[in-house]
C-alpha positions in Angstrom: 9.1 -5.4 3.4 9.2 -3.1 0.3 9.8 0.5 2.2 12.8 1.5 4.6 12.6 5.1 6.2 15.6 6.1 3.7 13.7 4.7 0.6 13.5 7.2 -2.0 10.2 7.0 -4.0 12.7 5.2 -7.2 14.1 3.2 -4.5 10.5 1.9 -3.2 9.5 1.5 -7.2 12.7 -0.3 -7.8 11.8 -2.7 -5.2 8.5 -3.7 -6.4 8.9 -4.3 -10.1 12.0 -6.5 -9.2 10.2 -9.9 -7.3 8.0 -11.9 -10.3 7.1 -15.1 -7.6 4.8 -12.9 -5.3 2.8 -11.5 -8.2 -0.9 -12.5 -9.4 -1.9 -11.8 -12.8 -5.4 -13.0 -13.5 -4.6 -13.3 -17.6 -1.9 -14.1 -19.8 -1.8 -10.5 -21.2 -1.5 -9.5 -17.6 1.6 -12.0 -17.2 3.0 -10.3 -20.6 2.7 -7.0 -18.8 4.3 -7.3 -15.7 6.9 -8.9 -17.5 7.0 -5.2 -19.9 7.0 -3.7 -16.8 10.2 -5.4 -15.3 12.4 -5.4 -18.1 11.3 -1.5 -19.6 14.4 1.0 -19.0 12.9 3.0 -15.9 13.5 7.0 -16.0 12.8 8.3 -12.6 10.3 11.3 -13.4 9.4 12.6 -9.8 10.3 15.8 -10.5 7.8 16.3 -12.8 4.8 13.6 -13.3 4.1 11.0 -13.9 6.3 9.7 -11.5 8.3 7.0 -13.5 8.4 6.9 -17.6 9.7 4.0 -20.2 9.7 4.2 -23.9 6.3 2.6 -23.6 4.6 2.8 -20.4 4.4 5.6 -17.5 3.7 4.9 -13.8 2.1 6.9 -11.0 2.8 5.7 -7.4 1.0 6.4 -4.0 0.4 4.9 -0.8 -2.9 3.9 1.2 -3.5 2.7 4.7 -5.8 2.0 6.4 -5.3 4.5 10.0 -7.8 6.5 11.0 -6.8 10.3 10.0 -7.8 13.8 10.9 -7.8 16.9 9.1 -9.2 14.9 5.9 -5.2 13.1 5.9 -3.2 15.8 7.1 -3.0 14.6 10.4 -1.8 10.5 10.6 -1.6 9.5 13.9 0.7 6.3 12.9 3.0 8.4 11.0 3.5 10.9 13.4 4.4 7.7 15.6 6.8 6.1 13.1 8.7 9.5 13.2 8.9 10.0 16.8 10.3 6.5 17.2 12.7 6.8 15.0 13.9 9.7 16.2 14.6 8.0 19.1 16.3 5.5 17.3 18.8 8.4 15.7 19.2 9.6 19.4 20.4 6.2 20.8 22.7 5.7 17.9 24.3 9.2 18.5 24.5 8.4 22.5 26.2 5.0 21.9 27.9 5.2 18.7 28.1 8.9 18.4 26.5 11.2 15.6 29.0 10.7 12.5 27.8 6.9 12.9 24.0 7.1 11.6 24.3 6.0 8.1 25.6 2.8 9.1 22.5 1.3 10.3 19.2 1.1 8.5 16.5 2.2 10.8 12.9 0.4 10.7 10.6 2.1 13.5 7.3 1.5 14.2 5.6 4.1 16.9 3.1 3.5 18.8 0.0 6.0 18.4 -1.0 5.3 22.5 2.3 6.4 23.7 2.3 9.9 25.0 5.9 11.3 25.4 5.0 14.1 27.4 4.1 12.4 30.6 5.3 8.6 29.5 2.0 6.8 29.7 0.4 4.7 27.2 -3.8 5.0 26.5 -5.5 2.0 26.1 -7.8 2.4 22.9 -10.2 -0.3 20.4 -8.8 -1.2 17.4 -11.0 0.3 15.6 -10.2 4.0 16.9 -6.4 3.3 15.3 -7.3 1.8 12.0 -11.1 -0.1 10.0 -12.1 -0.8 7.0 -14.1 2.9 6.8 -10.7 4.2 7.1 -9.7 2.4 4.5 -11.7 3.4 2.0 -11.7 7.0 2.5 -8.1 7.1 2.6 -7.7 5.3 -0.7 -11.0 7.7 -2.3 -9.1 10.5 -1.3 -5.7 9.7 -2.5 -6.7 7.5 -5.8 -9.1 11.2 -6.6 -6.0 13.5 -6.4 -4.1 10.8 -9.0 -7.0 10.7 -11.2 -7.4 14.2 -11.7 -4.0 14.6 -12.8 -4.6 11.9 -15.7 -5.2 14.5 -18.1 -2.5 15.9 -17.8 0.1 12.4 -17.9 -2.0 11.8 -21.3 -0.7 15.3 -22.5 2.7 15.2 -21.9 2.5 11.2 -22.9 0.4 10.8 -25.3 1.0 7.3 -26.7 1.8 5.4 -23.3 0.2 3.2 -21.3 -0.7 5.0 -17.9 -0.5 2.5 -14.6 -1.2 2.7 -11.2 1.5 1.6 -8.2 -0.6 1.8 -5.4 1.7 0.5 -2.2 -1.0 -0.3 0.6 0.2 -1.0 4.0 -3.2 -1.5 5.5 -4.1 -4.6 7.6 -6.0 -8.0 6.5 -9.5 -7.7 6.9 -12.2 -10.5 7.0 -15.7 -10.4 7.6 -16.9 -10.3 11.2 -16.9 -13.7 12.5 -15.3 -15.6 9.2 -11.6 -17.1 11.0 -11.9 -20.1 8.6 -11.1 -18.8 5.7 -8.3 -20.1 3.3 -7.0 -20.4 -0.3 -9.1 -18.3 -3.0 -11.6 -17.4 -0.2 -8.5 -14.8 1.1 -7.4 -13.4 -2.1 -10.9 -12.6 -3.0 -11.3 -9.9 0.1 -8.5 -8.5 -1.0 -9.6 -4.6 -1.8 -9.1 -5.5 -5.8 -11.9 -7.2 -5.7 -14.3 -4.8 -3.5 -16.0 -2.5 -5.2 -15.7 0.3 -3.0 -12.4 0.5 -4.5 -12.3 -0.4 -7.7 -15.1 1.7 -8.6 -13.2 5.0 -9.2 -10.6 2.8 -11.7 -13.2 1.5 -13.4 -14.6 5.1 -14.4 -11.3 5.9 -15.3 -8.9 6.3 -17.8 -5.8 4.3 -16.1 -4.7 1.2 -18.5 -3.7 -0.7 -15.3 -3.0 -1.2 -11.5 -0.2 -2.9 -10.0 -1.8 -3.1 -6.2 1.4 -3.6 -3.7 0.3 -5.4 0.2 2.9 -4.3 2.4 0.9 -5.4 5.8 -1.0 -8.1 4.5 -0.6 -10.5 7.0 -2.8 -13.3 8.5 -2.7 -14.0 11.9 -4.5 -17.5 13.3 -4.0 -19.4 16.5 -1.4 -21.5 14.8 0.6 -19.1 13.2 0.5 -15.3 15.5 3.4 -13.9 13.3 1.6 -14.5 9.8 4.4 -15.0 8.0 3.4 -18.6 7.0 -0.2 -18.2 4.8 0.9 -16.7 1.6 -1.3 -14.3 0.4 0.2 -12.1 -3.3 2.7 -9.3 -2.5 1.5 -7.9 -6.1 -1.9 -8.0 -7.7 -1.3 -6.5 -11.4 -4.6 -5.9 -13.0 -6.0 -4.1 -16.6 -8.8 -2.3 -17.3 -10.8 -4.8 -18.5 -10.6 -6.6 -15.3 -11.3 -4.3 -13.3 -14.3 -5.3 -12.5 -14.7 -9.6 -12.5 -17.4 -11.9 -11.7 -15.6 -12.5 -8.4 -15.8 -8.4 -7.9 -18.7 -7.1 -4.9 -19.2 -4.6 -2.8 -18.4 -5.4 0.4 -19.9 -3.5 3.9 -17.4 -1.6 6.0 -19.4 -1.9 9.4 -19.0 -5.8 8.8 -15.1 -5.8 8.1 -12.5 -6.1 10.9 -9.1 -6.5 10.6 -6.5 -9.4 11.5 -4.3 -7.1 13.3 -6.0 -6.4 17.1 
């Protein structure tokens, strides 16, 4: 996992340009540019934008999922989960180990949106009502717009760098309805890089490249529940000119379901 609850945004960055193995590059120039990307002298620009500046490149960074939101994002169920577990967490800590103790553990929670703490019941729900593929996409249109509209403005105070993409996804694996056979190359095309949906807004744009992060990307068979044992890239890194490939469509939402039930 690339993200902790006390990762700053340089610490998540950090943590992504660092691992080579678990990257796809499509091209050899793409190879040469991850390669830029890991050895460039990193500023951490956060408090202004972009978010993180080299000599030669400049990054933005954001993160999708794929949870079904209300309020047009400003309401995430799933996060509003994670904090309330971990808050619990803190308050065990305090009880057992007492409050000056906190910093000594590092704290991974995972809420569950069908727990309600005001009476202590759980509410059965469908999958789909927690996180789909819809979901998906809006979440990433919405996000991926707000980014794009600041491009102008990286160019200005940039002018002669490349501009990339970090987008850190932690949505869920998604097949299509009734495909559990799938393997190899079959996989790593329905990743979102590769759907059209997506992709369309970068190809319209004026971002040089995407380095696409899978945080959640996990596939789950009979064989193997935990998915830790099908290898799927941890990083896709991806330039303009392949932003759109032969093995690029346009797949239907109603007809994707995720991995994860």
């Amino acid at each position: 996992m690339y993200k902790l609850f006390a990762d700053t945004e340089w610490d998540l960055f950090q943590n992504i340009i660092s691992n080579r193995d678990t990257t796809y590059c499509k091209s050899r120039k793409e190879k040469e540019l991850f390669s830029q990307v890991m050895e460039a002298d990193w500023r951490d620009n956060t408090s202004s934008r972009p978010d993180f500046v080299s000599d030669e490149l400049m990054i933005e960074m954001f993160e999708i999922d794929d949870i079904v939101t209300k309020k047009k994002g400003k309401s995430n169920p799933q996060r509003k989960a994670d904090a309330r577990a971990k808050r619990t967490v803190e308050q065990f800590i305090d009880e057992v180990f007492g409050e000056n103790h906190r910093d000594e553990f590092t704290i991974i929670a995972n809420g569950d949106t069908r727990y309600n703490p005001d009476d202590d019941s759980f509410t059965p729900d469908n999958t789909i009502d927690h996180h789909n593929y819809n979901a998906y996409i809006q979440n990433f249109q919405r996000i991926c717009e707000k980014h794009l509209d600041s491009v102008s403005a990286y160019r200005e105070n940039y002018p002669n760098k490349k501009l990339g993409f970090v987008i850190f996804d932690e949505s869920t694996f998604y097949v299509p309805n009734g495909k559990m056979s799938l393997q190899g190359r079959e996989l790593l095309y329905l990743l979102p890089v590769f759907d059209k949906n997506f992709m369309k807004l970068l190809v319209k744009s004026d971002v040089d490249f995407v380095i696409w992060t899978f945080n959640n990307k996990y596939v789950y068979t009979q064989d193997d529940r935990h998915g830790q044992n099908i290898k799927l890239p941890e990083k896709i890194l991806i330039t303009r000119n392949n932003f759109y490939t032969k093995n690029t469509r346009c797949f239907i939402p109603s007809k994707m379901q995720s991995l994860e039930i």
